[in-house]
Steps between C-alpha positions, in 0.01 A plus 500: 500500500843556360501174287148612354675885453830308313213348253367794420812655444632259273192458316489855441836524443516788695890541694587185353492285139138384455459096544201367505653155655641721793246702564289085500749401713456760764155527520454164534743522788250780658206262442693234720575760747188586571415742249123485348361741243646658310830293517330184396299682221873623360610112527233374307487778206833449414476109524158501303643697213886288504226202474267665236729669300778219453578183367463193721840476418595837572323537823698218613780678409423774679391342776835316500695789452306678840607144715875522383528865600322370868743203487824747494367867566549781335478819462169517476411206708559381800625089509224334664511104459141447607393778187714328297329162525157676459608661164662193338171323612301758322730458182467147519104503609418791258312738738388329801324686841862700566 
């Protein structure tokens, strides 16, 4: 899909600045779209290694960080109110089921 092809991209970095929390945020979108494999696979890496490789305190953070940019937009993400609440709950829960 083109929301699992934005993830790669920005993961990559490849046409635009690498973010990991964009390239999250967009394949998570796929995954809610309808997207399976690998789209989901993508979603989890990067949320497994936020999770593994920070601070509870800095995943929060992050996680934070990913549900203000859904809250407003931005360039690299779309605002989407319902991803926004699902990202604060995450920063607030630590890592639930996303």
């Amino acid at each position: 899909t083109s929301q699992s092809n934005l993830g790669i991209l920005y993961n990559a970095g490849t046409g635009v600045p690498q973010n990991d929390l964009a390239a999250l945020y967009w394949f998570d979108c796929a995954v809610d779209n309808g997207a399976e494999e690998p789209a989901r696979e993508h979603r989890d890496i990067i949320l497994h290694a936020y999770r593994d490789n920070l601070t509870e305190e800095d995943f929060r953070e992050a996680m934070g960080t990913l549900a203000g940019w859904c809250e407003t937009g931005t360039v690299d993400v779309a605002a989407n109110p319902l991803k926004a609440a699902q990202w604060r709950a995450v920063a607030e829960l630590g890592m639930p089921g996303v």
